[in-house]
TORDOSE-456617 format. One record per residue (C-alpha): residue in three letters; z, y, x; residue number from 0. Coordinates in Angstrom, 1 decimal, padded with zeros to 4 digits. Example, Ala and Ser with C-alpha at 12.3 -4.5 7.8 and 13.67 -1.06 7.14 Angstrom:
  resn      up   north    east  resi
   ALA   007.8  -004.5   012.3     0
   SER   007.1  -001.1   013.7     1
END
This chain:
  resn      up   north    east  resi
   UNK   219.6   055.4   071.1     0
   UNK   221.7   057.0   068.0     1
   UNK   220.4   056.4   064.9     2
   UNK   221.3   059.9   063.5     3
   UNK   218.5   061.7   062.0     4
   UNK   217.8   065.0   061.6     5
   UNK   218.0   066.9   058.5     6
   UNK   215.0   068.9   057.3     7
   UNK   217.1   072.0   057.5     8
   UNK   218.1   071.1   061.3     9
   UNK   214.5   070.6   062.2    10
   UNK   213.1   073.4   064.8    11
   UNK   210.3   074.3   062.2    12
   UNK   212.3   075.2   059.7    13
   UNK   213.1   078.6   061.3    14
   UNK   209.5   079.1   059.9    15
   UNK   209.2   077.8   057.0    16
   UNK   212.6   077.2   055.1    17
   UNK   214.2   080.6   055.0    18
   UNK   215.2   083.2   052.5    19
   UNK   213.0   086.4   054.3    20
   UNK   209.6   087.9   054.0    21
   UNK   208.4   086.0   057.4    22
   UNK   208.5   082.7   055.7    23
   UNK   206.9   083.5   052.6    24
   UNK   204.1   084.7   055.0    25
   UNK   204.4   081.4   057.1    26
   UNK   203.8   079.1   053.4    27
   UNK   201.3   081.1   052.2    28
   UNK   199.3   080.8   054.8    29
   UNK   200.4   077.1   055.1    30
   UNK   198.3   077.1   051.7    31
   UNK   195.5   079.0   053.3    32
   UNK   194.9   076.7   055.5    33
   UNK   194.5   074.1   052.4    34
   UNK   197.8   072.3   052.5    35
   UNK   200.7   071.8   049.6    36
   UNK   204.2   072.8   050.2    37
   UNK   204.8   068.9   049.6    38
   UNK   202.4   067.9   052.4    39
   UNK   204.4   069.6   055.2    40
   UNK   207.8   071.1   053.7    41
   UNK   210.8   069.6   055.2    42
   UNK   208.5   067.2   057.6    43
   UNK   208.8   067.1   060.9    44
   UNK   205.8   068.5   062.3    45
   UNK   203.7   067.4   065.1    46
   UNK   201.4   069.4   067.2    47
   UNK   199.1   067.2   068.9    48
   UNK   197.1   068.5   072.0    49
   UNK   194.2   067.5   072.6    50
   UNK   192.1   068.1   075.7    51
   UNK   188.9   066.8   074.2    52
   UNK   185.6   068.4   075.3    53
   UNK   181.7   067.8   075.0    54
   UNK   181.9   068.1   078.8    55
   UNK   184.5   065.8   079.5    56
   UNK   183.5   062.3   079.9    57
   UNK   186.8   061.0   080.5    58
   UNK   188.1   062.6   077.1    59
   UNK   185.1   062.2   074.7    60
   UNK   186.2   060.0   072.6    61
   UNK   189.6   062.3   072.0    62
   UNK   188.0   063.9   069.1    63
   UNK   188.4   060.6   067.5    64
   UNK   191.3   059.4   068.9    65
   UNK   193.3   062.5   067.5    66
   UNK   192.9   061.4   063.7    67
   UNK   193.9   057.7   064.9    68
   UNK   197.4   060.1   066.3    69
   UNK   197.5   061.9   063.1    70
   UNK   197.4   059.1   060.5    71
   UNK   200.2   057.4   062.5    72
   UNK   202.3   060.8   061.5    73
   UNK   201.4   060.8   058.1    74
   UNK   202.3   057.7   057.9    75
   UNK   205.8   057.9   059.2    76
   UNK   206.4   061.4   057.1    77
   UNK   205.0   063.6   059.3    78
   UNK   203.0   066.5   059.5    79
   UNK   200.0   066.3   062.2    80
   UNK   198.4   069.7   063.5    81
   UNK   195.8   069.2   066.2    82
   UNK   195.7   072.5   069.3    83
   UNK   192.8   072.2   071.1    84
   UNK   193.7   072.9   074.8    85
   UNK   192.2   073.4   078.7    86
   UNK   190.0   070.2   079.3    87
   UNK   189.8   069.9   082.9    88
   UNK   186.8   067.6   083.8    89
   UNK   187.6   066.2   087.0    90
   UNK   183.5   065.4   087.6    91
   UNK   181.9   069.4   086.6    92
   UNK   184.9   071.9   086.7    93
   UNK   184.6   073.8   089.9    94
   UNK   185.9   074.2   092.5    95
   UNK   188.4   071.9   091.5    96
   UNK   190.6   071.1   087.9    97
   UNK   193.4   071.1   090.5    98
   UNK   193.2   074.8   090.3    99
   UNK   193.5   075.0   086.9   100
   UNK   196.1   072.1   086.4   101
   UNK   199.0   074.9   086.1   102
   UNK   197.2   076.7   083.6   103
   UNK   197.3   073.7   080.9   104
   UNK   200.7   073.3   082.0   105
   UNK   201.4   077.1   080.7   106
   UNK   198.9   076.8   078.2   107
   UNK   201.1   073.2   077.0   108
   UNK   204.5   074.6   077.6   109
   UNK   203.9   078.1   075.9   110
   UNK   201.9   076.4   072.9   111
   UNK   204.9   074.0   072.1   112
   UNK   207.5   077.1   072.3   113
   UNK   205.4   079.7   070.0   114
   UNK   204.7   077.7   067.3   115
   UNK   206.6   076.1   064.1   116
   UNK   206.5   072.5   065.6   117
   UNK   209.4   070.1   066.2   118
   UNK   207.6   067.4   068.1   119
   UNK   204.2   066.5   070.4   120
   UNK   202.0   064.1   070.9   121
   UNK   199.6   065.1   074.3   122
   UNK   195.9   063.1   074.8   123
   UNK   194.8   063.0   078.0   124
   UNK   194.1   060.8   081.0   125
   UNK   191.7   062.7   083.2   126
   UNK   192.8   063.5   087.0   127
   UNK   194.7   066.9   086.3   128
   UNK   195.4   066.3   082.3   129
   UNK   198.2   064.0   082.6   130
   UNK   200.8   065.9   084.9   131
   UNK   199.6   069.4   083.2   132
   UNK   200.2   068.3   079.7   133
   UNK   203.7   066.7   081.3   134
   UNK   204.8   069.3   083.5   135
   UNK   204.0   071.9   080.1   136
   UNK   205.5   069.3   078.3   137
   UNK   208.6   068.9   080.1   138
   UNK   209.8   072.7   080.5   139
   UNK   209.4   073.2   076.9   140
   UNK   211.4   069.9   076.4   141
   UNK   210.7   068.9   072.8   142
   UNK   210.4   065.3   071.9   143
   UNK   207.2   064.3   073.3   144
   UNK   204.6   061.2   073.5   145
   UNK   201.6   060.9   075.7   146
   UNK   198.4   059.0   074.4   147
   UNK   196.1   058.0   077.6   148
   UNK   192.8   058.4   076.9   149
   UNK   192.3   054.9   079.0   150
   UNK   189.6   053.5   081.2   151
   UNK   186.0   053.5   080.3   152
   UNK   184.1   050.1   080.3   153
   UNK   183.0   048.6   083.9   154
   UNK   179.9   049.9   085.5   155
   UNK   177.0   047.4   085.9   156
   UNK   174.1   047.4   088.2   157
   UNK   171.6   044.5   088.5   158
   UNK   173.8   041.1   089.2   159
   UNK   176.6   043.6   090.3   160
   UNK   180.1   044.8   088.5   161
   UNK   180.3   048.4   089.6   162
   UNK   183.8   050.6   090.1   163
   UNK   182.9   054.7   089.0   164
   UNK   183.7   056.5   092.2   165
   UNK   184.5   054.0   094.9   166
   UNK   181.0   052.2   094.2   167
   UNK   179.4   056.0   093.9   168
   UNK   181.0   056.1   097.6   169
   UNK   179.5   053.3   098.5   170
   UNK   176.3   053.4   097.9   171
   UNK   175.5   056.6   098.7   172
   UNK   176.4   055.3   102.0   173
   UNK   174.0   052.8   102.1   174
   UNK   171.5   055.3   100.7   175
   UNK   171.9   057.5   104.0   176
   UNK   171.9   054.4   105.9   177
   UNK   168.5   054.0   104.9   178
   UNK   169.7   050.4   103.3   179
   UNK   168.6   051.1   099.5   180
   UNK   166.2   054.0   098.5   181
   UNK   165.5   056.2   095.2   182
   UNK   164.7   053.5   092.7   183
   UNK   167.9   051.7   093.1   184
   UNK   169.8   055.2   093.2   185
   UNK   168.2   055.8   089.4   186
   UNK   169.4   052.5   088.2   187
   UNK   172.9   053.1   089.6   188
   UNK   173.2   056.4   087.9   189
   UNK   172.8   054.9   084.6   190
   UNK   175.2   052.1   085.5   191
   UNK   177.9   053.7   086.9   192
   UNK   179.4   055.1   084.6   193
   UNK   179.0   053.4   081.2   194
   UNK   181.3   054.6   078.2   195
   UNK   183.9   057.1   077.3   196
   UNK   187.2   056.9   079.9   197
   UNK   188.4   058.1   082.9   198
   UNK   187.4   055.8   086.3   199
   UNK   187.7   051.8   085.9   200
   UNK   189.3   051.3   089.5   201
   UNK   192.8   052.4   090.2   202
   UNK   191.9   055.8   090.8   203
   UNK   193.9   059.4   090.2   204
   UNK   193.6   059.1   086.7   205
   UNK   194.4   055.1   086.1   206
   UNK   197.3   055.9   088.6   207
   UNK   198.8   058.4   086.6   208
   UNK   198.1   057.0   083.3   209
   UNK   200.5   054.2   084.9   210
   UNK   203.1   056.4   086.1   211
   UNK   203.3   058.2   082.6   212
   UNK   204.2   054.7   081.2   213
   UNK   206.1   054.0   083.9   214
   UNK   208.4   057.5   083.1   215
   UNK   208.6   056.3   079.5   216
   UNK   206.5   058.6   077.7   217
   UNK   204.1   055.9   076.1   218
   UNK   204.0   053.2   073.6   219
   UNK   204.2   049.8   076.1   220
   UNK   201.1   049.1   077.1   221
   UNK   199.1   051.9   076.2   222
   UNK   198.3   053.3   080.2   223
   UNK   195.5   050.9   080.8   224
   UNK   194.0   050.1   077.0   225
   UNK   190.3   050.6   077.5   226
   UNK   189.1   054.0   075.9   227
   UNK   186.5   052.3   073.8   228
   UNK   188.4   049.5   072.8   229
   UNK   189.8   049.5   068.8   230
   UNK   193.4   048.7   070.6   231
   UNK   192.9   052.5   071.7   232
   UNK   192.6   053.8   068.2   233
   UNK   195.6   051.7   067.5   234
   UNK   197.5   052.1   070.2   235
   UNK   197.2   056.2   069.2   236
   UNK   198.4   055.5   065.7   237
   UNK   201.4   054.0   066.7   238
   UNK   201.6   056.8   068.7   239
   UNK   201.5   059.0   066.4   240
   UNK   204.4   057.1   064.3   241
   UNK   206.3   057.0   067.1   242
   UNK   206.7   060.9   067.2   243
   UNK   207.9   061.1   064.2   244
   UNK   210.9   059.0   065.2   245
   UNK   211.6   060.8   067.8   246
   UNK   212.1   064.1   065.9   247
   UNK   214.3   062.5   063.8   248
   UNK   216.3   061.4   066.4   249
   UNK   215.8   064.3   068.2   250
   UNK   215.3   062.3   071.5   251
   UNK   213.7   065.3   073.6   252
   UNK   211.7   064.7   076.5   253
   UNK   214.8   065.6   078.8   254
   UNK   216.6   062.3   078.2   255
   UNK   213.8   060.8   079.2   256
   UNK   212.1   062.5   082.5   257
   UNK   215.4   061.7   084.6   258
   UNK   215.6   060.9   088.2   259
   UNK   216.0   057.3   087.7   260
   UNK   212.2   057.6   085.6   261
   UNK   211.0   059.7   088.1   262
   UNK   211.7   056.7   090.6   263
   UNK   210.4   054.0   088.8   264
   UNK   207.4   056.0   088.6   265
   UNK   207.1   056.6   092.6   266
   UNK   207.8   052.5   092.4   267
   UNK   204.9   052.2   090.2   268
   UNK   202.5   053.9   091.9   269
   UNK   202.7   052.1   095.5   270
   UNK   203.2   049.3   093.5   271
   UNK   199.9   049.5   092.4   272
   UNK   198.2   050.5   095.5   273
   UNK   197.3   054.2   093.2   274
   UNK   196.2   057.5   094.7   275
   UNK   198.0   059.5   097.2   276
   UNK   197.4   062.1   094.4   277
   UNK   200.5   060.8   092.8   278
   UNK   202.4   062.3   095.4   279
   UNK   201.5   065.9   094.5   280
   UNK   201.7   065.3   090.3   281
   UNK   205.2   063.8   090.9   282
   UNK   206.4   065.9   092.9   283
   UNK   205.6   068.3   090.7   284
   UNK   206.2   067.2   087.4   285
   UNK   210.1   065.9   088.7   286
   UNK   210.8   069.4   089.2   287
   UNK   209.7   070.7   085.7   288
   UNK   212.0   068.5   084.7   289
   UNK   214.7   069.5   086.9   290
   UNK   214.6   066.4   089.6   291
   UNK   214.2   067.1   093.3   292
   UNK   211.5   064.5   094.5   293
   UNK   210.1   064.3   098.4   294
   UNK   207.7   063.0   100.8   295
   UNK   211.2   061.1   102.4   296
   UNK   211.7   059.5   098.5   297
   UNK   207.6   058.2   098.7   298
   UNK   207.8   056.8   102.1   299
   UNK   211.4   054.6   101.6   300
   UNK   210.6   053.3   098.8   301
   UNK   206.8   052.4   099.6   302
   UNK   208.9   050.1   102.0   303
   UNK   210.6   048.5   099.4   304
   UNK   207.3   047.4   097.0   305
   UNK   205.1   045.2   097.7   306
   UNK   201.4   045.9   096.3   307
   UNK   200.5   043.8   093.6   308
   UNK   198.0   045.5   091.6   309
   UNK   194.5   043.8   093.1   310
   UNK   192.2   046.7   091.7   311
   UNK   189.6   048.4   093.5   312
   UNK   189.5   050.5   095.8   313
   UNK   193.3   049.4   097.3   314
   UNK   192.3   045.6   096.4   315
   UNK   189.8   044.9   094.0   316
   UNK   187.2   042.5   092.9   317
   UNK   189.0   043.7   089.6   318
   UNK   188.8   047.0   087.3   319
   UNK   191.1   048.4   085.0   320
   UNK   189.7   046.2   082.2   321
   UNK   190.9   043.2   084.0   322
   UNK   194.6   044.4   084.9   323
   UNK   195.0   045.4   080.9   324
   UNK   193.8   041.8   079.8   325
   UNK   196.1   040.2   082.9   326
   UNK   199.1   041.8   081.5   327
   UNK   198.6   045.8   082.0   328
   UNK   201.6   047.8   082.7   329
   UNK   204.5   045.9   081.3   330
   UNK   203.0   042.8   083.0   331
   UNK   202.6   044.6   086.2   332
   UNK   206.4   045.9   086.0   333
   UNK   207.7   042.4   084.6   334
   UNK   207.3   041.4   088.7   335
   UNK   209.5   044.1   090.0   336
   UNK   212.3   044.5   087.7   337
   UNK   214.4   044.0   090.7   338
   UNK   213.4   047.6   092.1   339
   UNK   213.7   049.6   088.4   340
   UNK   216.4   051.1   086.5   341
   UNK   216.4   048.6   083.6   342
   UNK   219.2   051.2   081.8   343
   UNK   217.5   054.4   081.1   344
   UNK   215.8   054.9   078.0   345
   UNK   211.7   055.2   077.1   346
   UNK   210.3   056.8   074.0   347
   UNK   209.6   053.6   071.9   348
   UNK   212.7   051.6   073.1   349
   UNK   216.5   052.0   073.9   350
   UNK   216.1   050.7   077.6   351
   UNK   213.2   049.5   079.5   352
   UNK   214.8   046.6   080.0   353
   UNK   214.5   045.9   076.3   354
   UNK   211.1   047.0   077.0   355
   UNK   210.0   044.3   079.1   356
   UNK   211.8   041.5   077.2   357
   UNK   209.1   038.5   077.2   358
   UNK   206.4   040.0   078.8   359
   UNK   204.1   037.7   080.4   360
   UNK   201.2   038.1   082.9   361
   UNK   198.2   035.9   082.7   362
   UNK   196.2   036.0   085.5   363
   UNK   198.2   035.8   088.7   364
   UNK   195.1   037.1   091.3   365
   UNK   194.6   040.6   089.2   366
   UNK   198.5   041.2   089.2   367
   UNK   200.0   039.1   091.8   368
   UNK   203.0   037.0   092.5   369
   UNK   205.7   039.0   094.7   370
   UNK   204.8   035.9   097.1   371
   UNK   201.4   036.9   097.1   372
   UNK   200.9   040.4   097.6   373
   UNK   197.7   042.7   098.1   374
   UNK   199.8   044.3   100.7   375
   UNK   203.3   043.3   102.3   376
   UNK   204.6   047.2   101.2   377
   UNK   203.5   050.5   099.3   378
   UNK   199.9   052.0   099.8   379
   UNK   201.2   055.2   101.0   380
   UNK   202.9   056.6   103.9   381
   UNK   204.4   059.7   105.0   382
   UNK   203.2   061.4   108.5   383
   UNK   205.1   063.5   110.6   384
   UNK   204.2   065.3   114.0   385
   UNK   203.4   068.7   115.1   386
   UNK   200.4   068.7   113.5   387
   UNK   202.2   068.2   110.1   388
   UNK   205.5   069.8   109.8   389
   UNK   206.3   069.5   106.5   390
   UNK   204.0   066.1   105.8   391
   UNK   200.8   064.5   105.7   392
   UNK   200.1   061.7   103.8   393
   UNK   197.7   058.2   104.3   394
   UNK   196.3   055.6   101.5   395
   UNK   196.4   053.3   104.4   396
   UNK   196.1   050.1   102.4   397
   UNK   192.6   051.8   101.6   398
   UNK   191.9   052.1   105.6   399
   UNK   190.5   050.3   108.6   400
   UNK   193.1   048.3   110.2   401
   UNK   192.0   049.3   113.6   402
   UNK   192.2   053.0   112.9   403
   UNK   195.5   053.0   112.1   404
   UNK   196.7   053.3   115.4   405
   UNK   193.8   056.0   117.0   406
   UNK   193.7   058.8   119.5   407
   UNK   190.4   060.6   119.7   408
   UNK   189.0   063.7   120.2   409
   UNK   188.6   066.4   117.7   410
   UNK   185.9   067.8   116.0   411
   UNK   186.8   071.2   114.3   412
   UNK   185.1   071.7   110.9   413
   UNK   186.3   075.7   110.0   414
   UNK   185.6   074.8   106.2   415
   UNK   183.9   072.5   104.1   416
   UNK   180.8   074.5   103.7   417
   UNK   180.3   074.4   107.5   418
   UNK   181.1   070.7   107.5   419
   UNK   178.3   069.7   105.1   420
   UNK   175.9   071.8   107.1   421
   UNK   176.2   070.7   110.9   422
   UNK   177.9   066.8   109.6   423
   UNK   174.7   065.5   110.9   424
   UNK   173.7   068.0   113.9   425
   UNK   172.8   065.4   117.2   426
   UNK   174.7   068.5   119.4   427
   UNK   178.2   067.9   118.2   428
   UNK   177.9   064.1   120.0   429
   UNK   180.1   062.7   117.2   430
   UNK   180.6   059.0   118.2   431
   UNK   183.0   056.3   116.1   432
   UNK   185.6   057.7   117.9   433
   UNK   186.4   061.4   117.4   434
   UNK   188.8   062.5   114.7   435
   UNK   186.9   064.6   112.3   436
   UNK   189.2   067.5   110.9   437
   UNK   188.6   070.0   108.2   438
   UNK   190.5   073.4   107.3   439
   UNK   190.9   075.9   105.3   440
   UNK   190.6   073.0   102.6   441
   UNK   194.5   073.4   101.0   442
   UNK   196.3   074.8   097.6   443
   UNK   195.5   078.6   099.0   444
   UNK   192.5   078.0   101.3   445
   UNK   190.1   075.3   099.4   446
   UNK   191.0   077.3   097.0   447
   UNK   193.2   074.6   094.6   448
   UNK   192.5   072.1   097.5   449
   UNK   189.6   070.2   096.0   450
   UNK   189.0   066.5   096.7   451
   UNK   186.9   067.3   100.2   452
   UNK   189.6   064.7   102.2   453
   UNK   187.3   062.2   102.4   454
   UNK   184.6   063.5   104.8   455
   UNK   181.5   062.1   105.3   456
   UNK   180.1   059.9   108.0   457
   UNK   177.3   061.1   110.1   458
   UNK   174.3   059.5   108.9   459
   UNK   173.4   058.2   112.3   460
   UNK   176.5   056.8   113.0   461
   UNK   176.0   055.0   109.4   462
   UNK   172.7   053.6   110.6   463
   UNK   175.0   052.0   113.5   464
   UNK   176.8   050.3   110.6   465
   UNK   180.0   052.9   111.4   466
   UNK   181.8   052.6   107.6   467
   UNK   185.4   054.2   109.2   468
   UNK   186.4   057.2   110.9   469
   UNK   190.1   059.1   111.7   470
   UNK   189.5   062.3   109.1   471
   UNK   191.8   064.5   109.1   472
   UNK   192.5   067.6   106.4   473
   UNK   194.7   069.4   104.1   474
   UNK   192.7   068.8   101.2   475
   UNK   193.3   065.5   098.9   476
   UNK   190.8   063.0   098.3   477
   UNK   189.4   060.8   095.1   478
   UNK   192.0   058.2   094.1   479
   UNK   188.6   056.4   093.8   480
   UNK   187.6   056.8   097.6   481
   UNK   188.8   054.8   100.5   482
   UNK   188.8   054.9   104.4   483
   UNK   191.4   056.5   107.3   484
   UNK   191.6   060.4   105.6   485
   UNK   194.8   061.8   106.3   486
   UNK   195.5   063.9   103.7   487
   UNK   197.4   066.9   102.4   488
   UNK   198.5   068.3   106.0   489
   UNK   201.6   071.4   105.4   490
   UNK   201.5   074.0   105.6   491
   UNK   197.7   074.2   105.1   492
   UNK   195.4   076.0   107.6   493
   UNK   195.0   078.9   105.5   494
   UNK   198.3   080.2   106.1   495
   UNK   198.4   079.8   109.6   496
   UNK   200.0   076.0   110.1   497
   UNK   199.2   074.4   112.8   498
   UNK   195.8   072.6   112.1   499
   UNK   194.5   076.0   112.4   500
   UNK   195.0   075.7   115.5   501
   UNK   193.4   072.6   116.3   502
   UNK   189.8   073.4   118.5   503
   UNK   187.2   071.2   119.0   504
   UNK   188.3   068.7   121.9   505
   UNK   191.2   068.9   121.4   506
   UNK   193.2   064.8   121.3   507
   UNK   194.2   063.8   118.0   508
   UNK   197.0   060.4   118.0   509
   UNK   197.2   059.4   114.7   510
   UNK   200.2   056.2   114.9   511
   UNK   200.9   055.4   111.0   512
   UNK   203.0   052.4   112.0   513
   UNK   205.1   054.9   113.9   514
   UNK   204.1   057.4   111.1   515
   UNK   203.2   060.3   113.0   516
   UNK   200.5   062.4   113.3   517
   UNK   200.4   064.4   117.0   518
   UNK   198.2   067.3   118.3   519
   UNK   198.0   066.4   122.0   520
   UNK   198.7   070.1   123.4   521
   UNK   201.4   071.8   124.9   522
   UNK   203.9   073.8   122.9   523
   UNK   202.7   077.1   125.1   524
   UNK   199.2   076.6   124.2   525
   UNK   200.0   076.2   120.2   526
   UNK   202.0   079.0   120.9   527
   UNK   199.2   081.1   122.7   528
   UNK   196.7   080.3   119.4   529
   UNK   199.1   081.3   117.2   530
   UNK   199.4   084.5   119.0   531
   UNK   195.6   085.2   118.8   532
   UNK   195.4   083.4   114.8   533
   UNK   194.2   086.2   112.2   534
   UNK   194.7   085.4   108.9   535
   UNK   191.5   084.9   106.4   536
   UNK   190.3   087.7   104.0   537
   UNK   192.1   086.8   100.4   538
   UNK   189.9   084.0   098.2   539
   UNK   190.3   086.4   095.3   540
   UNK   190.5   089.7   094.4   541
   UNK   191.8   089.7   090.9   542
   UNK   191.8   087.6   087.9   543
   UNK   193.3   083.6   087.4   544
   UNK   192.5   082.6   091.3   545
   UNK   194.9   085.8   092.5   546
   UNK   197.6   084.8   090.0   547
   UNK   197.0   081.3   091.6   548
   UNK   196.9   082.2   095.5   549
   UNK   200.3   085.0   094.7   550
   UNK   202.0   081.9   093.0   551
   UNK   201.0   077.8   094.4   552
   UNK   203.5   076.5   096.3   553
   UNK   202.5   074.1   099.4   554
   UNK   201.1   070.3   098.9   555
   UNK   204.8   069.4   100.1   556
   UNK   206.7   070.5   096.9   557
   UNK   203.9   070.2   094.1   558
   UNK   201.5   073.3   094.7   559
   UNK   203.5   074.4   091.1   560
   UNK   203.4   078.3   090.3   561
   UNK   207.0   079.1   092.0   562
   UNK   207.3   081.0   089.0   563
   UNK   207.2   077.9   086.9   564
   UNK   208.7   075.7   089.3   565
   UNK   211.9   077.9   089.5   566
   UNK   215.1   076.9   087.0   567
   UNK   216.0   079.7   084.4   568
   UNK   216.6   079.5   080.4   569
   UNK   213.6   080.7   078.3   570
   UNK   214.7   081.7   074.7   571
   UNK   213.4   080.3   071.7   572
   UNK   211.2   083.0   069.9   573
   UNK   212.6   084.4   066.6   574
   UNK   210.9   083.1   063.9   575
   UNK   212.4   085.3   061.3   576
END
């Protein structure tokens, strides 16, 4: 990195603030409205820090805090903090899905950093959605930029037993239909779960993406997997927040950092890691804010080329997310595959990651394992083709039972999810361990924002058999917590008339993920006949948000961006003056 530095006059904020006219005396004295001296902010770089904090956001409670740990680090280094409260997207109560709502805190962050007088950003969040909206915002208005994870909250305990939030929820709700536990242990577990401030423990959506925003460069080492509660979090957002100010000076912009080769590292990362086939989505879609074209094709050859080492529930496990930070975290967990990185490219605290991971150590070789060792001989992801799935499907099938993996059954057509939670359980379907239970009208346009309904539920008799796996098929996405055979993310979706809506009941489903395909046994004639006779369904939406949404996502394939965001194009800096 250059060690020019910016001078006050060349900073972006100074369009407001330094100049001759009328608008900047306007800008200063309200500057002093707001309680501030001109030598608290003048000719500083100044740092908007977004915060997605909430009082109904569990994962992001303790960002209210966090956000004067951030703002100390900046005054410290010269700068001039200002905290924008943005979207919070609660990944447990906002309905039908954050995922709908992920490309609004992407406008909301990209829009934010343009209109206002500020010259760098810090972004604080961790939850599901939070991460790639406050990075894909982050990225198209291209400023220097750091990203604080709000990290993993403590481990969930139950009786003698360490519990994982999500994948244990799973679990024993499971055993609760099976008739295996009853009420009294269900009212312990729900005040055992989930324990402290912080996204999910196990190597879920959120830990998963935490990682990969490390992984692209955009944190402090270390800081993806640094328990929310613990006082190395308030820390690690301090130095943080000094690190911003840095940045400015340098005026190393978020572009230099979000290339192709970090883009690849972080697809590395993530099967790596054995994360959540949500990944593939965020990526995509973030790589293309930043100008990088990133595909299924990328996921699937390079899940062929890393090994899983991560052993974190629900892709390995005993261990949480506690015990892969105190084994080494992320730079520990990259340390074993420096072979498959770009060592060259730069990250926000150093000039190369290579420099990055010079004498880092891991400690505990069963939570991050030897390359000898592995949780799984390659990636936890792969890539399905067939005529059920044109443009893709995707499988956690590290997360799967081995003897599903290869699995031709008959279908059993669930027209939506609604439907599905209704007549799961009716005796008259027949559903045996075998059938392939498929969902529609579940994607980007039909769920709508194509909630987390992927992984479908067992019929509870089939539970009492001891059943725990079935083929499930959808093109909806599941928890990053969850587990089993759910193929996921089928495009085009249903909704728009690709071919699982034409999938009946009956119907033979051969799922090969070996051979990584995903066939509908029938004719081409026949699909052709359904297709003939397929109506399309009446619009989610009428107005508001969910019509912008429906006119703009694209399909799971390429991101499920707004294509009016996703599309290149200059916009202008506003005038200031």
């Amino acid at each position: 990195m250059g060690h020019m530095s910016l001078r006050p006059e060349q900073l972006r904020s100074h369009q407001w603030y330094g100049t001759d006219g009328l608008r900047s005396f306007s800008h200063r004295a309200r500057t002093r409205q707001l309680g501030y001296l001109p030598e608290e902010h003048l000719g500083k770089p100044v740092i908007a820090v977004l915060n997605t904090w909430s009082d109904i956001n569990p994962c992001h409670v303790h960002l209210r805090e966090r956000a004067q740990a951030v703002k100390r680090g900046v005054w410290q280094a010269g700068g001039f903090p200002l905290e924008f409260p943005v979207s919070t997207l609660s990944e447990t109560f906002q309905k039908p899905t954050p995922m709908l709502y992920r490309n609004m805190l992407a406008m909301e962050t990209e829009e934010l950093l343009r209109s206002y007088p500020v010259d760098g950003a810090v972004l604080m969040g961790g939850c599901d959605k939070s991460t790639p909206a406050l990075l894909m915002g982050a990225a198209s208005a291209d400023l220097p930029t750091v990203f604080v994870p709000a990290g993993p909250m403590l481990p969930g305990h139950w009786r003698n037993e360490v519990l994982g939030s999500g994948t244990d929820m799973w679990k024993y709700w499971d055993d609760k239909r099976a008739g295996l536990i009853g009420d009294c242990e269900m009212s312990e577990l729900e005040s055992g779960l989930a324990r402290s401030p912080g996204t999910c423990m196990t190597m879920g959506t959120a830990a998963t993406l935490m990682a990969a925003a490390e992984a692209l460069g955009v944190t402090v080492p270390g800081a993806s997997s640094v328990p929310a509660v613990d006082s190395g979090h308030d820390r690690m957002a301090a130095a943080s927040g000094m690190r911003i100010v840095e940045l400015v000076r340098q005026d190393l912009r978020l572009s230099r950092i979000l290339t192709r080769e970090a883009f690849e590292d972080a697809v590395t990362t993530v099967l790596g890691l054995g994360g959540s086939t949500n990944a593939v989505i965020h990526l995509i879609a973030m790589a293309g804010r930043a100008g990088v074209t990133l595909r299924l094709e990328d996921f699937d050859r390079i899940a062929r080329t890393v090994p899983v080492l991560a052993n974190v529930r629900p892709g390995g496990g005993p261990y949480l997310m506690e015990d892969f930070h105190f084994a080494g975290g992320l730079p520990g967990f990259l340390s074993r595959i420096r072979d498959l990185l770009h060592l060259d490219r730069p990250t926000v605290a150093h000039a190369t990651l290579r420099q990055q991971l010079d004498g880092v150590q891991v400690h505990n070789d069963d939570v991050i394992r030897t390359r000898d060792n592995p949780v799984a001989q390659e990636g936890g992801v792969a890539v399905l083709r067939g005529n059920l799935c044109p443009d893709g499907a995707v499988i956690k099938h590290i997360a799967a039972d081995p003897s599903l993996l290869k699995h031709t059954g008959p279908a059993v057509v669930f027209p939506d999810y609604r439907t599905m939670q209704r007549t799961i359980n009716d005796p008259s379907l027949g559903i045996t361990a075998g059938h392939v239970l498929v969902l529609q009208n579940a994607g980007p346009k039909g769920g709508p924002g194509m909630p987390e309904y992927g992984m479908l539920p067992i019929p509870d008799h089939l539970l009492k058999q001891g059943v725990r796996d079935m083929v499930r098929i959808s093109d909806a996405r599941m928890s990053g917590t969850s587990y089993g055979t759910c193929v996921l993310h089928i495009a085009p979706e249903s909704y728009v008339g690709g071919p699982l809506a034409l999938v009946r009941t009956g119907d033979l489903i051969t799922l090969d993920v070996e051979a990584r395909s995903l066939r509908l046994e029938v004719t081409d004639a026949e699909l052709e006949r359904r297709r003939s006779e397929w109506t399309p369904p009446p619009a989610r939406y009428e107005r508001g948000y969910g019509a912008l949404y429906s006119e703009q996502v694209t399909q799971a394939d390429t991101g499920c961006d707004f294509a009016f965001l996703a599309r290149p194009g200059e916009v202008p800096d506003p005038y200031a003056g």
